[in-house]
C-alpha positions in Angstrom: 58.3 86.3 206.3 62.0 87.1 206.5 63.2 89.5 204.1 66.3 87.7 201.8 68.5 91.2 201.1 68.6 91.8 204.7 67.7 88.8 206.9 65.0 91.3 208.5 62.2 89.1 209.8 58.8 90.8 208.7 55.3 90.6 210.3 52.1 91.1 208.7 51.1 91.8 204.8 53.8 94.5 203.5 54.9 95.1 199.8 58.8 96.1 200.9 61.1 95.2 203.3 61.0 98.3 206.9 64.6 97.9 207.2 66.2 97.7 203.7 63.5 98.4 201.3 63.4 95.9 199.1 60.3 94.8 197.4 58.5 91.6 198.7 56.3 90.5 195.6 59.5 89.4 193.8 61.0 87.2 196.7 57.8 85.3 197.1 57.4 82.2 195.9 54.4 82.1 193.0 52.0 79.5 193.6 51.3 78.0 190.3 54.8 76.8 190.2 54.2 74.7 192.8 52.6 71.4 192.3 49.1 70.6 194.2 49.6 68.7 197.3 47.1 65.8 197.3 46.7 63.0 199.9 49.4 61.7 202.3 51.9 64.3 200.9 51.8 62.8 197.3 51.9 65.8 194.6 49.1 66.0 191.9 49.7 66.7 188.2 48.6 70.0 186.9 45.1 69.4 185.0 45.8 68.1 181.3 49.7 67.2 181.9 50.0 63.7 182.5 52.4 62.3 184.9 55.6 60.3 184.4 54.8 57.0 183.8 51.0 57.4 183.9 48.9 56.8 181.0 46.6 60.2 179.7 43.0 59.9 179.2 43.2 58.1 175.6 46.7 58.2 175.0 50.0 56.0 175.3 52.0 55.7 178.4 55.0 57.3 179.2 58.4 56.2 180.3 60.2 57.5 183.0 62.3 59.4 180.4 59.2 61.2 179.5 58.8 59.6 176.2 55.6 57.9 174.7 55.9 54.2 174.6 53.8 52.9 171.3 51.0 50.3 172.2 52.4 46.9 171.2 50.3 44.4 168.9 48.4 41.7 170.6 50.4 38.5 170.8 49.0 36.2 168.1 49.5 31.9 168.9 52.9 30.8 167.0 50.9 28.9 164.9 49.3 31.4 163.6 52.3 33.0 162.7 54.3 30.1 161.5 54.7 30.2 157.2 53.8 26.9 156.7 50.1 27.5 158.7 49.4 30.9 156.3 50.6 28.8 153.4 47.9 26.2 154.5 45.3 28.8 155.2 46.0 30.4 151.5 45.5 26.7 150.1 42.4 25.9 151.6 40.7 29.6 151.1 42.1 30.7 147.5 39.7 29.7 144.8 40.9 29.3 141.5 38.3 27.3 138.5 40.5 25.1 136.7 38.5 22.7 134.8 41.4 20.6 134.1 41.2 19.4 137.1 38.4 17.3 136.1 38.3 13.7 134.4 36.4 13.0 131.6 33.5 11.1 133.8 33.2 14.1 135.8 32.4 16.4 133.0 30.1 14.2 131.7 28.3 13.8 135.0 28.7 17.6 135.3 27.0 18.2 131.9 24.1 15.5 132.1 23.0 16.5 135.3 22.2 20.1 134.2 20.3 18.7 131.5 18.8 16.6 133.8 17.6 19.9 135.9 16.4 21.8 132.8 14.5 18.8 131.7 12.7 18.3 134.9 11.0 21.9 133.8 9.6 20.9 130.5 6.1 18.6 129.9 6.8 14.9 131.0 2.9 13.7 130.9 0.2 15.1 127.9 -2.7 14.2 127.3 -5.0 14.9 124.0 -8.6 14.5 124.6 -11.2 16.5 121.9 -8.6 18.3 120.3 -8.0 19.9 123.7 -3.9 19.3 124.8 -2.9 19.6 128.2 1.0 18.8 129.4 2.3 18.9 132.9 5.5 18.8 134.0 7.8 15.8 136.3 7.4 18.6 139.2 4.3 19.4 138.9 2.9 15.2 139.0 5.5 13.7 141.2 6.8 16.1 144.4 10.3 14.1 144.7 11.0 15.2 141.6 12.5 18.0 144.1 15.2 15.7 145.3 16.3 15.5 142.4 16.2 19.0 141.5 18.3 19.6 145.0 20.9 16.5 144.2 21.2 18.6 140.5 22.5 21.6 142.1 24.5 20.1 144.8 26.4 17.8 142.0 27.0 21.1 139.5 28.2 22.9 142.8 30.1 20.1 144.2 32.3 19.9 140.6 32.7 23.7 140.7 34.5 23.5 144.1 36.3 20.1 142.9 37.7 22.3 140.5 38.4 25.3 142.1 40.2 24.3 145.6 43.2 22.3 145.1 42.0 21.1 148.4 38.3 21.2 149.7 38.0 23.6 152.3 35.4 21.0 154.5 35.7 17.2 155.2 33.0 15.0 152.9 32.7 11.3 153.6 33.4 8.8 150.8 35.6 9.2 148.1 35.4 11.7 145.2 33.8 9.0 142.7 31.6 7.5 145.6 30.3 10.8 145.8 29.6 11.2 142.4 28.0 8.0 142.3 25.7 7.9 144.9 23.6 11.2 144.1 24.2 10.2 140.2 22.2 6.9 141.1 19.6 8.1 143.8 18.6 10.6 140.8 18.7 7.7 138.4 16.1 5.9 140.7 13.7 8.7 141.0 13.6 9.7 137.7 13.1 6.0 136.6 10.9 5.7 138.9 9.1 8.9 137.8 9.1 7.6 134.1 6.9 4.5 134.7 4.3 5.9 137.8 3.0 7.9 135.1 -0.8 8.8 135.6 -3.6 7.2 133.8 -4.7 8.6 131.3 -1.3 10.5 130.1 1.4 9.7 127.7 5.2 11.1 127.8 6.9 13.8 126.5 9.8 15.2 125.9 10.7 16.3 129.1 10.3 12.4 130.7 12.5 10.9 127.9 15.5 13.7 128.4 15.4 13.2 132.0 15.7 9.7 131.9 18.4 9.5 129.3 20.3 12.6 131.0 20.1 10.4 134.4 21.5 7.4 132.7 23.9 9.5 131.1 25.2 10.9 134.3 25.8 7.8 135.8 27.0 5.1 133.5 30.9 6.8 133.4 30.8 6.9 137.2 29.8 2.8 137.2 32.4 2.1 134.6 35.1 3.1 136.5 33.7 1.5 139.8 33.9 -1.5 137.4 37.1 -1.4 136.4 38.3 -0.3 139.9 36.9 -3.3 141.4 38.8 -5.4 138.3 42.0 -4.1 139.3 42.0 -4.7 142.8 40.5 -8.4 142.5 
């Protein structure tokens, strides 16, 4: 160690300088100043500082000027950012009843096929036999009576999203009337068909007459206009 008042080189563990007397402690260099040599010469950050420019354990990185750089947003398609695609998106997703957005036929359809599903729940068949009634109802005597029961709620729910999207948010084959008029008549045929298989035995009830007339009802509008459709293109 050489002594820096006096340029007196020392030898061995002393706490002052022989020659001038100066104290030794203060002209060492302390140790935890100094950063912790690691491999090949490269220094190693004091434990819980973070270097410059190396990311801490859960936190940003740093610049070389020492200051944290925020985490920037994930880069999202153009598309995706574009006005006219959220403008689309808000179309198609917003839902908004507006029952003016239905004709006249479709009401009608609308409103005769719930009665058509109510009715399929009351008696359709009776019979009287020793003062004894029994009644049963189109369910309970024909099992495709279900069909129409499912073709009931898919028509009510079809007309609820008809009038609530400007737009429907999925694709569905055939036009809106075709639509309409397809199920409308498949339940017409069941039904009908349901009226006149009745079992032996058995007369009608109420039930079997308001389900036929509410599956007429539902679908004479829709034919009319097929009618006058076809007119006006011939």
């Amino acid at each position: 160690m050489i002594c820096t008042q006096c340029g007196c080189n020392i030898s061995g563990r002393t706490a002052a300088c022989p020659a001038c007397g100066a104290r030794l402690a203060a002209q060492s260099m302390p140790a935890q100043s100094m950063p912790a040599q690691g491999v090949a010469g490269q220094s190693r950050p004091a434990q819980g500082i973070p270097a410059q420019g190396m990311p801490s354990q859960g936190g940003p990185a740093q610049s070389a000027a020492g200051r944290f750089q925020p985490a920037q947003p994930a880069h999202l398609p153009e598309h995706a950012a574009s006005p006219a695609f959220r403008l689309e998106l808000s179309r198609l997703t917003k839902f908004r009843l507006e029952l003016s957005r239905l004709t006249n036929s479709d009401r009608v359809t609308g409103i005769a096929s719930l009665v058509l599903l109510v009715s399929l729940f009351l008696p359709w068949y009776g019979v009287n036999l020793l003062g004894i009634s029994a009644e049963a109802d189109g369910l309970t005597v024909h099992g495709y009576l279900y069909i129409v029961l499912l073709l009931c709620v898919a028509i009510i729910a079809y007309l609820v999203m008809w009038a609530g999207f400007e737009e429907l948010p999925v694709r569905l084959p055939l036009s809106h009337q075709q639509r309409l008029l397809v199920a409308s008549g498949l339940n017409t045929v069941l039904v009908l068909l349901a009226f006149l298989t009745k079992p032996d035995g058995t007369g009608w009830r109420f039930g079997a007459f308001a389900g036929l007339l509410a599956a007429l009802i539902a679908m004479a509008p829709l034919v009319i206009r097929a009618v006058q459709a076809r007119r006006g293109r011939a």
